[in-house]
Structures are given as structure tokens and as C-alpha cells.
VMD Tcl script that draws the C-alpha trace (Angstrom):
set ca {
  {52.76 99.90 38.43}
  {53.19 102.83 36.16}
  {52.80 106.08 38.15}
  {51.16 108.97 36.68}
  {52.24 112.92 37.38}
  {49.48 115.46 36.90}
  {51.74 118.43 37.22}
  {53.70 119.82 34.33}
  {55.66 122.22 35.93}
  {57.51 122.48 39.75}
  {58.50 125.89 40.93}
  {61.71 126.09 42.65}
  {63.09 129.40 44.87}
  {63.70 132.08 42.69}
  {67.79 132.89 41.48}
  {67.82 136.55 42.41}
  {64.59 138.04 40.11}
  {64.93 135.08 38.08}
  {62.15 132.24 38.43}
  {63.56 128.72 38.67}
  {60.95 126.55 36.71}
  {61.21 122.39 36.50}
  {58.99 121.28 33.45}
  {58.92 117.36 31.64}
  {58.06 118.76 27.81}
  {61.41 119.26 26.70}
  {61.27 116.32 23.73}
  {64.18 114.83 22.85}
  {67.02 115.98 24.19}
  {71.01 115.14 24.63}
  {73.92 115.22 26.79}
  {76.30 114.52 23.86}
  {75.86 118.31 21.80}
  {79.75 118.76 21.66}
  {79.86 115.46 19.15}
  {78.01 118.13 16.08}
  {81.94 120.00 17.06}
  {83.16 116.75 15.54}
  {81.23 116.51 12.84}
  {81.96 120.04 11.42}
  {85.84 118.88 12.20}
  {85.07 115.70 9.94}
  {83.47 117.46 7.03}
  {86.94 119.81 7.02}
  {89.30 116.74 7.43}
  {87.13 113.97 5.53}
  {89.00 111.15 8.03}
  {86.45 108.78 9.16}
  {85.62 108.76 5.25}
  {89.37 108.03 4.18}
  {89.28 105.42 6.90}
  {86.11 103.46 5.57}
  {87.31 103.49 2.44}
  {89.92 100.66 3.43}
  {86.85 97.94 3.65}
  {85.63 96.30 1.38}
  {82.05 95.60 1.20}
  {80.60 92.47 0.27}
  {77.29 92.36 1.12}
  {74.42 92.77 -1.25}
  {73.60 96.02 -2.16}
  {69.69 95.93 -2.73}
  {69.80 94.74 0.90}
  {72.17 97.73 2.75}
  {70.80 99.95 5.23}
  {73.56 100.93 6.67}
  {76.59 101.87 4.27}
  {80.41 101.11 5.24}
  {81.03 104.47 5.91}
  {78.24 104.77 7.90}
  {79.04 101.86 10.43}
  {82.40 103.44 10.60}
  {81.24 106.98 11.37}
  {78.77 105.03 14.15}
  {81.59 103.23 15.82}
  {84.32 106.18 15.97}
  {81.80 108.88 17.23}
  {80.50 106.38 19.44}
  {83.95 105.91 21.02}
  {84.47 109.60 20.99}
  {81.87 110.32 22.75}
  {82.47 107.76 25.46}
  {80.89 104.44 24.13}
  {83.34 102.33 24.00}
  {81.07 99.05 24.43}
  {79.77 97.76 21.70}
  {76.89 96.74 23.86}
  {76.19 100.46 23.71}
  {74.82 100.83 20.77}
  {71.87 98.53 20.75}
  {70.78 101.62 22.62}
  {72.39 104.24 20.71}
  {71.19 103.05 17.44}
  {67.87 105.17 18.81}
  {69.69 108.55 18.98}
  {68.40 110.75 16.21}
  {71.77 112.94 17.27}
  {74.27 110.19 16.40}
  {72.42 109.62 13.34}
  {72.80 113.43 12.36}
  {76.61 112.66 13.16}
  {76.52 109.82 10.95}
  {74.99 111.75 7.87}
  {71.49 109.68 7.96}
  {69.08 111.36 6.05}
  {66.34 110.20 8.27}
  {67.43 110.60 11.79}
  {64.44 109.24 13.75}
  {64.52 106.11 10.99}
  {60.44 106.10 10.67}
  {60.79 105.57 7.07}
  {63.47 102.52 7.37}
  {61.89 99.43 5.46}
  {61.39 97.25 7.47}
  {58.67 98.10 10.60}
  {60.48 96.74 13.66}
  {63.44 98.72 12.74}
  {61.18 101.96 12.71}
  {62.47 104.40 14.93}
  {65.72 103.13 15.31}
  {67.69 105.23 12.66}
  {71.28 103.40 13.14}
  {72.59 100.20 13.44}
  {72.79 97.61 16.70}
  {75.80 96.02 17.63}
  {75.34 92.58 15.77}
  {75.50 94.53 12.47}
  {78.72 96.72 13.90}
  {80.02 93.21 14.38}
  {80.79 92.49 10.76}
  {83.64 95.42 11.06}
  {85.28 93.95 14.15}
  {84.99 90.57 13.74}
  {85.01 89.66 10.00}
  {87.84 87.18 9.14}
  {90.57 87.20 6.71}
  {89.81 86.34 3.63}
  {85.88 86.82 4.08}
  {83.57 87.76 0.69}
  {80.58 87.65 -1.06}
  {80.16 84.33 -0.12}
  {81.09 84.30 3.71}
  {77.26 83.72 5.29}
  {77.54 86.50 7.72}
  {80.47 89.00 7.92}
  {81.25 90.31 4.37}
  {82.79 93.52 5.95}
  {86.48 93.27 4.77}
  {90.00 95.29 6.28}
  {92.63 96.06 3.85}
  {95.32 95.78 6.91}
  {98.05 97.79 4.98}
  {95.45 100.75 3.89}
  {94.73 100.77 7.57}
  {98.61 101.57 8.09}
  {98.97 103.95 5.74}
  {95.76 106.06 7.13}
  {97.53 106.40 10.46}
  {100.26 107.44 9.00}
  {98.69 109.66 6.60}
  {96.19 111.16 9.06}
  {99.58 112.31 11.35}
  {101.04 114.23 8.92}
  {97.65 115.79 8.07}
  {97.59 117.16 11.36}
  {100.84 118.44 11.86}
  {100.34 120.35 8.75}
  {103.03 121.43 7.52}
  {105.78 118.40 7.56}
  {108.42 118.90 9.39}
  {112.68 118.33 7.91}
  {112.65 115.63 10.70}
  {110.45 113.54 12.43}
  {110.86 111.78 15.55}
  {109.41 108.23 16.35}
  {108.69 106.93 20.10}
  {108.81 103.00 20.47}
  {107.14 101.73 23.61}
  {106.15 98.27 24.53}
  {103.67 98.57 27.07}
  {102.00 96.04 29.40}
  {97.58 95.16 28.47}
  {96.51 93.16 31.83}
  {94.08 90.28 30.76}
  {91.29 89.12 33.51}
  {89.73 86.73 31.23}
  {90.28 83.49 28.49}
  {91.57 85.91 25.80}
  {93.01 84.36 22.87}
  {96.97 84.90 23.05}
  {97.26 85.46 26.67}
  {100.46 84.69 28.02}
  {102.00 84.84 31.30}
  {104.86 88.01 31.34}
  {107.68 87.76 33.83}
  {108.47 91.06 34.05}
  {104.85 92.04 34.86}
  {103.73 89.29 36.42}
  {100.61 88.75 35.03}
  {98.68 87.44 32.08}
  {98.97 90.10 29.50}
  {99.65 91.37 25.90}
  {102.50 93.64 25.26}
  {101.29 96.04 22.62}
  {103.51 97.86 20.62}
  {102.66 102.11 20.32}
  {104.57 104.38 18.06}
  {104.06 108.06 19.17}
  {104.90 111.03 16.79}
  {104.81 113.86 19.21}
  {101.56 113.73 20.37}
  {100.31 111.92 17.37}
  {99.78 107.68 17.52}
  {100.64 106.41 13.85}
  {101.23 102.88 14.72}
  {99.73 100.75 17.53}
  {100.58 96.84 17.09}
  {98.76 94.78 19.18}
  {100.51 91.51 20.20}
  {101.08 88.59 22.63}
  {103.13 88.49 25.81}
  {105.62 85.88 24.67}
  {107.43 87.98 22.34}
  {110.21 89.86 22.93}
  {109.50 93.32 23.34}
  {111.57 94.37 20.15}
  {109.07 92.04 18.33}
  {107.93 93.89 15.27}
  {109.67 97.07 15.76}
  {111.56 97.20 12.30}
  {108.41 96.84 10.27}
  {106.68 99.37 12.08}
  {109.17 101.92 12.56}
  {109.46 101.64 9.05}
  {105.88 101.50 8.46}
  {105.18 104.73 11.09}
  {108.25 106.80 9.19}
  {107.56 105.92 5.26}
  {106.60 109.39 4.22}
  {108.81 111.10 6.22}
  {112.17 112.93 4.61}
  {114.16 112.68 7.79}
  {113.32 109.94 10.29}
  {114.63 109.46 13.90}
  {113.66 106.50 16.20}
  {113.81 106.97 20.20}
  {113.51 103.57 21.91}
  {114.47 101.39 25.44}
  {117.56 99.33 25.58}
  {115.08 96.54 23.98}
  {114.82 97.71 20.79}
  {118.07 97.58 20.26}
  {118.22 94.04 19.52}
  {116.87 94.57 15.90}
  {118.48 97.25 13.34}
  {115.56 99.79 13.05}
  {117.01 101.88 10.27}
  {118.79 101.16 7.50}
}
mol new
graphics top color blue
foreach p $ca { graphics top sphere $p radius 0.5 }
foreach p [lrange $ca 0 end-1] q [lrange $ca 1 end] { graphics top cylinder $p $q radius 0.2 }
display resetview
């Protein structure tokens, strides 16, 4: 039963000589503002663009809507904004703000091609999917996911995006190896049972640079927790001049610098 509200306007008690007015004509509006903060931060720092560009793109190109970049720009100011579901966005794809984030020309998408997709300026989650879940060695003629990672590009952003922001770089730079402990409730592929935690679990790998994260390895619970940590020290320090590695007793088990 849909309920129907003559009034336009509620008065409330006044705020000192100020009048306190409720009214329902506001149009579209947002609690997510502070994400245009991040926009003007991306068109200084060109990131989420530098990141896109390590996919590939098979898909047909008479038949794109939504560019690479795009879905990339969707997904990260998604998560910065608090999305982190990808459930989310079957919702959010409606958000003529997000789209503005995004770059869309059109941000309420009434002139998108096709009509059911006509007010929905951005893309739902089963299109997002292609970035997350595309397998190796996908392409042109893969029947869904054509979306493509270039795993060692993706390295070398991380790396390249920390010593963007510390600016100037530094005569030496100091790596942080943790492995942490990623409690599974669930049938996740790779779940293992970890002693020390007692639990079913990963044990990713993070490599901090101050307060920077250049390297974050996910992995399974029945390595060692030194699994790894030569390639990606190297990996986290391979621009740097002079390179230090802090680590637990663990790590020691593998020669992390030559």
C-alpha cells in the first residue's frame, strides 16, 4: 500500500532566530561528496589510470560500454568510499556521483544504448566480475571474461606508486615483512588448518614501507611463513638505491638480500 504525503514542508522549533524547515524536494542527493576530494587527487597523480593500464582488454570494441579504466576507477572508488562488496554495486551503478568519479560523460546514463540499461550510468557487478575473476591465460576467445592482469605490471605499480608518494626518494629505504593470520569461515579454496592460530586460515604476506604497502602476497596456511619472502623483498625494494629488510625470526630461514 503506497502511502501518499500531502505536505511538502514540516516546521520544526526554531534554532535561536533561525527557522528549522524539513522539506522532500531536494533531488538527488549524496552522502559520499568527499569521493570528488579523490578525484581531483587522481587527476594530479593519474594512479587508478597507471593501474588499468596493466589489463589487457579483450573484448570487442564496437560492443564496450564500459572501458577498462573505467571498471577500475568504479571498483577502487567504490572501495574507498566504503563498498567493499561487490554486491554493492548493482546498486551503485545508479549513482550519477560515482559516475562523475569515474569520468562518464553521461552521468545519469539516459543516453546508454541499450533501454533497460537507461538510467543506470555504470556498470553492475557481473560486468566488474571480468576484472576479479578472469583466468590466466584468458583472450579474445574466452566466452565471458576477456579482462586480462599482467601480474608483474601489477608489482611494479605498487612499487612505483610508493615512491611517488614519498616524493622525494630517500638514500635508504626500509622494508617491513609480516606474515599475518586471514581467518576463513567458509569452503575457500586453499584453506588450511594453522597450528599456531588454530584455525582455518591464509597467512598473507604484507610488505610495509613506512606507512606505504608495496607488496601484499596472498597465500595458503601450509606454507612456512618465510614462504615467498625473497622474491618479494626483492620485488618491494627494486628501485630503491639502498635497501634494508626488518623481519621475525621466520624470515630468517631464506637469504633476503644478496
Amino acid at each position: 500500500m503506497e502511502i501518499e504525503c500531502a505536505r511538502r514542508a514540516f516546521a520544526f522549533h526554531e534554532v535561536g532566530s533561525r527557522e528549522l524547515v524539513g522539506r522532500f524536494d531536494g533531488g538527488k542527493v549524496t552522502s559520499d561528496g568527499g569521493g570528488l576530494l579523490l578525484r581531483e587527487l587522481e587527476a594530479k597523480l593519474g594512479l587508478i589510470a597507471r593501474f588499468a593500464s596493466c589489463f589487457t582488454d579483450h573484448r570487442d570494441p564496437e560492443r564496450i560500454e564500459h572501458t577498462v579504466e573505467e571498471l577500475v576507477a568504479q571498483r577502487v572508488y567504490g572501495l574507498a568510499l566504503g563498498y567493499e562488496d561487490l554486491n554493492d554495486h548493482d546498486h551503485l551503478r545508479n549513482d550519477p556521483l560515482l559516475a562523475v568519479l569515474v569520468g562518464k560523460t553521461d552521468p545519469t546514463g539516459e543516453d546508454r544504448a541499450r533501454e533497460r540499461d537507461r538510467g543506470k550510468p555504470l556498470a553492475g557487478r557481473s560486468t566488474l566480475n571480468q576484472l576479479e575473476l578472469t583466468p590466466v591465460g584468458a583472450d579474445e576467445d574466452s566466452r565471458y571474461k576477456k579482462i586480462t592482469a599482467d601480474c608483474g605490471q601489477l608489482e611494479e605499480f605498487f612499487v612505483e606508486a610508493v615512491l611517488l608518494l614519498l616524493q622525494e626518494q630517500p638514500p635508504r629505504i626500509v622494508l617491513d615483512l609480516d606474515a599475518t593470520v586471514d581467518p576463513l569461515h567458509g569452503d575457500q579454496l586453499g584453506k588450511f588448518f594453522h597450528g599456531y592460530y588454530q584455525c582455518y586460515c591464509y597467512l598473507p604476506l604484507y610488505i610495509f614501507c613506512g606507512g606505504h604497502l608495496p607488496c601484499a602476497q596472498l597465500r595458503p596456511a601450509d606454507l612456512d611463513a618465510s614462504a615467498g619472502v625473497t622474491a618479494s623483498a626483492a620485488a618491494g625494494g627494486a628501485a630503491a638505491s639502498g635497501l634494508a629488510v626488518r623481519a621475525d625470526h621466520a624470515a630468517g630461514r631464506q637469504r633476503l638480500l644478496p
